[in-house]
C-alpha positions as CSV (number, residue, x, y, z in Angstrom):
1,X,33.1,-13.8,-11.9
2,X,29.4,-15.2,-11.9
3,X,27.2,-14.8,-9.1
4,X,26.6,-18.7,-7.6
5,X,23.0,-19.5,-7.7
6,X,22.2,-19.5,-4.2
7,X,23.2,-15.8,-3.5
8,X,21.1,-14.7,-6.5
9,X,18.0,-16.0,-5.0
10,X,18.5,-13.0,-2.1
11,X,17.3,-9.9,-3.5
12,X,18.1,-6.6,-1.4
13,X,15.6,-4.7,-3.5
14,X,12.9,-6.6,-2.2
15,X,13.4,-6.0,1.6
16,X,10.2,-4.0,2.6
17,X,11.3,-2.8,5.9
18,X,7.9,-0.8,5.9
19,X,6.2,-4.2,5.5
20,X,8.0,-4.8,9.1
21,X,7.3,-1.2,10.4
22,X,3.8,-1.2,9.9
23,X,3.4,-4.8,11.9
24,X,4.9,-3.4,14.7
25,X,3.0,-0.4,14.7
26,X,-0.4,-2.4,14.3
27,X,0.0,-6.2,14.3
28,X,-0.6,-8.9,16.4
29,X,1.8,-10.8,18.5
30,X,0.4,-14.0,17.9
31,X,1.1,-13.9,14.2
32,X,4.8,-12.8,14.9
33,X,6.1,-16.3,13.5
34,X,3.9,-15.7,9.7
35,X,4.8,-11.7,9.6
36,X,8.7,-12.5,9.9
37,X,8.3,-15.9,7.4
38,X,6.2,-13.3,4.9
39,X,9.2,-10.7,5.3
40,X,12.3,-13.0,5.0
41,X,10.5,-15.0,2.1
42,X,10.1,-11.8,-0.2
43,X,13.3,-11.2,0.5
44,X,15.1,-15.0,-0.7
45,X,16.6,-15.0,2.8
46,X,15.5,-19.1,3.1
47,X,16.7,-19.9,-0.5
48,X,20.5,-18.5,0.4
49,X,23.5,-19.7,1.1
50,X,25.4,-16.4,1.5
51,X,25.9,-15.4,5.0
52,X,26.6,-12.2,3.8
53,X,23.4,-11.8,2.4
54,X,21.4,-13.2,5.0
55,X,23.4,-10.6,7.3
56,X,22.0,-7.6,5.3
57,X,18.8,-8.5,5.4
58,X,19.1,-9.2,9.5
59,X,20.6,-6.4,10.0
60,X,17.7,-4.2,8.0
61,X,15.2,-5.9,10.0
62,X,17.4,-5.1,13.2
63,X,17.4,-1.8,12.2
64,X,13.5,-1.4,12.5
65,X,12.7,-3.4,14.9
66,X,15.6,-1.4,17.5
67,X,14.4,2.3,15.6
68,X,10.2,1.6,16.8
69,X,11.8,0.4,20.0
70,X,13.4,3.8,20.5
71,X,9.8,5.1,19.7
72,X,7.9,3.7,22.2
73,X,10.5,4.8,25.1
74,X,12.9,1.4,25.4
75,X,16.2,2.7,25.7
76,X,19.5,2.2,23.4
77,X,21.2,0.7,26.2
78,X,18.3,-1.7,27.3
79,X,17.8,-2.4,23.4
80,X,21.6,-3.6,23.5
81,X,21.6,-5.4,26.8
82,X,18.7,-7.7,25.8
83,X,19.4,-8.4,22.4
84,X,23.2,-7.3,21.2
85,X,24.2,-4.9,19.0
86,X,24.9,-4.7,15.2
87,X,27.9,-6.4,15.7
88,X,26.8,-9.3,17.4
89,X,23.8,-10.2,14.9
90,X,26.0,-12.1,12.5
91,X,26.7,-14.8,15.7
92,X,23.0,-15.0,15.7
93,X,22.7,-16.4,12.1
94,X,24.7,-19.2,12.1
95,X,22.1,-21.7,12.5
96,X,18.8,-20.7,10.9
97,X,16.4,-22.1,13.5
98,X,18.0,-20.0,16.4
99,X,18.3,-16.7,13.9
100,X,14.3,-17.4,13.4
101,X,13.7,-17.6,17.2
102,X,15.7,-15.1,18.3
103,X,14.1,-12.2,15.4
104,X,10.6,-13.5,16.4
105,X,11.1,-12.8,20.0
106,X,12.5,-9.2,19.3
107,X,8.9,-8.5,17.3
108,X,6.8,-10.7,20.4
109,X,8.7,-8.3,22.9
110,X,8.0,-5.2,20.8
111,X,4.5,-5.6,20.4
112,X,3.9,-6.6,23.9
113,X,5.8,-2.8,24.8
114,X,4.4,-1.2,22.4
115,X,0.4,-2.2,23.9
116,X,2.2,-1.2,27.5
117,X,3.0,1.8,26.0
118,X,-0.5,2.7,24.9
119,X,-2.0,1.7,27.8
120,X,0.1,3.7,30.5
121,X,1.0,6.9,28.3
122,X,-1.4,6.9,25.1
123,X,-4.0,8.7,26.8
124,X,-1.7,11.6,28.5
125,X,-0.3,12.0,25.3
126,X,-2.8,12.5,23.3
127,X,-4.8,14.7,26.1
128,X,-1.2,17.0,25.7
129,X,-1.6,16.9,21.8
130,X,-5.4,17.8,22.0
131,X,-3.9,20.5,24.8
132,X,-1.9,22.0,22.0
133,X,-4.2,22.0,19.6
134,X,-6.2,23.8,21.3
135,X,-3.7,26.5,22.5
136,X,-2.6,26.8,18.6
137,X,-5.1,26.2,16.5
138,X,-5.1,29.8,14.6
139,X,-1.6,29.0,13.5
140,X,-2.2,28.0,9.7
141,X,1.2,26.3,10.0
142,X,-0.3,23.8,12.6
143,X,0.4,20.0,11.3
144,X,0.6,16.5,12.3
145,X,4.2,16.8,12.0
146,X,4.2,19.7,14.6
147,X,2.1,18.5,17.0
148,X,4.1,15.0,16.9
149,X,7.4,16.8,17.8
150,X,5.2,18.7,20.6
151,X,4.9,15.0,22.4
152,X,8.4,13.8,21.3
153,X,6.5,11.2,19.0
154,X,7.1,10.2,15.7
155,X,4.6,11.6,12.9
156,X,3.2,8.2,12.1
157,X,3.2,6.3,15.5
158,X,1.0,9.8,16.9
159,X,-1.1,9.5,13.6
160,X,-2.3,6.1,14.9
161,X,-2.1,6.4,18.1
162,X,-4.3,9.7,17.9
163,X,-7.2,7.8,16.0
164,X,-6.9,5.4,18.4
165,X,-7.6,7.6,21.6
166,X,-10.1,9.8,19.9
167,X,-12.0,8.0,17.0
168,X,-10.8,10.9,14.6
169,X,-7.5,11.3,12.5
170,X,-5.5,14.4,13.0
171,X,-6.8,16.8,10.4
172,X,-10.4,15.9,11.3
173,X,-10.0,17.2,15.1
174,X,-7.9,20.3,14.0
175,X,-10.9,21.0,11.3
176,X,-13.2,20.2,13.7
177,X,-12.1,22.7,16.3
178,X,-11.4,25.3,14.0
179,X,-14.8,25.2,12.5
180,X,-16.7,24.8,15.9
181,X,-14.9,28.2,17.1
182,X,-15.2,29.9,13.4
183,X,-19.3,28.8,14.2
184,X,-19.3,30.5,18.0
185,X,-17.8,33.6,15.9
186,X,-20.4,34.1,13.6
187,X,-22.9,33.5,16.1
188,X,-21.5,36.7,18.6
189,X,-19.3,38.8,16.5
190,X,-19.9,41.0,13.7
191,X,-16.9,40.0,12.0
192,X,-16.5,38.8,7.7
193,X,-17.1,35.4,7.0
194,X,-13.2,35.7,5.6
195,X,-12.0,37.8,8.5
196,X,-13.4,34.9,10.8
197,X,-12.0,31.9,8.5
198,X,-8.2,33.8,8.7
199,X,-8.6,33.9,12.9
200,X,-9.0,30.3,13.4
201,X,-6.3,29.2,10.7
202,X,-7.6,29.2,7.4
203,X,-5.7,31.4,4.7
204,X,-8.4,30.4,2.1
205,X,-12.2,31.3,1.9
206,X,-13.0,28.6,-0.3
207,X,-11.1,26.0,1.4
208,X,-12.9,27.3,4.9
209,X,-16.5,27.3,3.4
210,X,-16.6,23.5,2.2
211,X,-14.9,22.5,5.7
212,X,-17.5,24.4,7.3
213,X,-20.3,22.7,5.3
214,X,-18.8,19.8,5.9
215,X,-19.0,19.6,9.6
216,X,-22.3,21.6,10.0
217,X,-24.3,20.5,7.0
218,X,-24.3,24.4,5.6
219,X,-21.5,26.9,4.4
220,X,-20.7,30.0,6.6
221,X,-23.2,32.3,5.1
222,X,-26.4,30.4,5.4
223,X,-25.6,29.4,8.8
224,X,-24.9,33.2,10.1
225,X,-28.2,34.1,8.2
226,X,-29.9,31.7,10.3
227,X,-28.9,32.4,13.7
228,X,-29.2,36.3,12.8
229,X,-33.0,35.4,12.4
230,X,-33.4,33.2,15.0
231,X,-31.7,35.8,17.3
232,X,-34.4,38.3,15.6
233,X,-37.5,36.1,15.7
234,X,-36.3,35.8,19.7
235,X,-36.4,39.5,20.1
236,X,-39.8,40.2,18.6
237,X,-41.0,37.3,20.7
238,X,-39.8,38.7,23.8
């Protein structure tokens, strides 16, 4: 049996649900309206017929919008209360208007919590991360991923939020305070270059030595020759 026209116009393989994600995490909740008409129109959800169809699609876009939700600490139950569960979403598509306003307010009330969010716990998170980072630096198996299950976040919510707080992604601030401590070494300890670079987290030399000239403007070698002659010109001078 052929496919009637209308139903072919809804294609499931072009529901980006990261499309959605990615507003939520950074968009704007005045342009709520033109994110979910960009989203729905990929998909053919206005050129459909098929309720069926039309209930996939809503129920993707449920799907994302209730999983961020979870993220940014609204509760399943709460989630439910104020806007149904799966089961109720095909009630909501019967008339295409109401299904527009009621998917629209779910992303307006996301973004809204997810600013609250930011504003009343972004800082003490990040401050717990940074904590942690600190504390565990010399651990080569340190990551993002890590250090977002440290603050019960997920990997790409803390990503953003992180650059957010600090001005720096993740791997910049771990290099950063690896290579600031590998620098305080070479300054006060007699230690290798390489025995340094494996104490604060780096199993390779060559790795270390362009992440060190990167941050100081010379690799690990020139800038231990220096100090070891300023410390000697000092010396002589006193």
């Amino acid at each position: 049996m052929n496919t009637a026209p209308s139903e072919r116009y809804c294609d499931v393989q072009k529901i980006n649900t990261f499309k959605i994600e990615q507003f939520l995490r950074n968009g704007s909740k005045d342009i709520s309206r033109q994110a979910l008409d960009s989203f729905l129109e990929e998909a053919g959800y206005f050129k459909t017929n098929s309720l069926l169809l039309r209930l996939y699609v809503a129920m993707e876009l449920y799907i994302v919008i209730r999983s961020f939700s979870k993220e940014i600490g609204v509760s399943n139950e709460e989630f439910v209360s104020k806007y149904g569960s799966v089961d109720d979403i095909e009630y909501k598509l019967l008339n295409l208007e109401h299904s527009m306003d009621f998917f629209t307010s779910m992303l307006e009330d996301c973004i809204d919590r997810r600013v609250k969010h930011s504003c009343n716990n972004g800082n003490n998170t990040v401050l717990k991360a940074i904590e942690h980072i600190r504390e565990n630096y010399t651990n080569e198996d340190i990551s993002l991923k890590s250090v977002a299950a440290h603050v019960n976040l997920s990997p790409t919510y803390f990503c953003s939020l992180f650059k957010k707080e600090t001005g720096m992604n993740f791997s910049d601030y771990l290099s950063k305070v690896r290579i600031d401590k590998s620098a305080e070494l070479l300054k006060r300890t007699s230690k290798t270059i390489s025995e340094i670079a494996f104490e604060v987290g780096f199993s390779d030399y060559r790795y270390f030595s362009q992440i060190f000239k990167k941050f100081k403007g010379e690799t690990p070698r020139e800038y231990h020759t220096r100090n070891m002659k300023e410390s000697a010109r000092l010396i002589v001078q006193d």
